[in-house]
C-alpha angles and dihedrals in degrees: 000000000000123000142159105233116068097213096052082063095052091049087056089048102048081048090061100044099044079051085063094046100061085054097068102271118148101278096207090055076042103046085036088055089048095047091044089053093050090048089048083045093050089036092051096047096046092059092043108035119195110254115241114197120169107218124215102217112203097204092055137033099246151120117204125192118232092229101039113024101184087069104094130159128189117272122167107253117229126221116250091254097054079043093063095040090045104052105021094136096046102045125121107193117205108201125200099288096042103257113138126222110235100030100194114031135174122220143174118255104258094028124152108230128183114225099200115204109204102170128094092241131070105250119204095238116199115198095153084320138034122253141161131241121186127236110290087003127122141207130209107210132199110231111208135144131170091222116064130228094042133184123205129183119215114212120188116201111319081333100116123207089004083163148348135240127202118197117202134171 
């Protein structure tokens, strides 16, 4: 089984593994196979953090939190016009057929960017999450990772990689 979180597959596996258990195996090579996975698991996430980026959604006033996007608090929302002048120099434009434009970007750790949709359809949009942004539309997302420097891939739809985000301190 492939995933991309490293702990769901050592859930599977300790539930494997505690199947076998009950079954009679030796319960210390057992109980020495499920510590080392959740050391792998912690290990693993510890090297590869899950990004968390807020995103500022134009179309509604909210906030929502990368990891727990039910979680959403009031902002003012801002025009497309005072968007573009706002954030000229952090903008990552999708055009119709999902190439960004730039392509590779730096950016601070805690930095606003735009992510411009110019194209007539709603694209699925990935920075850390997924998200949606409506045709035309546009989100300003919050860039912050605990591990500096920091790259993030920015997919588009089932465009994989568009562009690529550097996050520096």
């Amino acid at each position: 089984m492939k995933t991309k979180n490293p702990l769901l597959g050592i859930f599977w596996c300790a539930c494997a593994i505690i199947s076998v258990m009950k079954k009679g195996g030796n319960a210390t090579f057992e109980l020495i196979i499920v510590l080392a996975l959740v050391i792998f698991g912690l290990w693993s996430l510890k090297k590869n953090p899950t990004p968390v980026a807020p995103v500022v959604n134009n179309q509604a006033d909210s906030v929502t939190t990368g990891s727990n996007a039910s979680t959403t608090l009031p902002i003012a929302t801002i025009s497309y016009a005072q968007a573009l002048q706002k954030y000229k120099n952090a903008r990552i434009q999708l055009d119709k057929d999902c190439r960004a434009n730039p392509t590779n970007s730096t950016y601070k750790n805690g930095a606003d960017i735009m992510l411009d949709n110019r194209a007539p359809v709603d694209r699925i949009v990935k920075v850390g999450f997924s998200f949606s942004i409506k045709a035309w539309g546009f989100k300003i997302v919050k860039l912050g990772s605990a591990t500096l420097p920091a790259t993030w891939y920015v997919d588009c739809g089932n465009s994989k990689n568009v562009a690529t985000i550097l996050i520096q301190k």
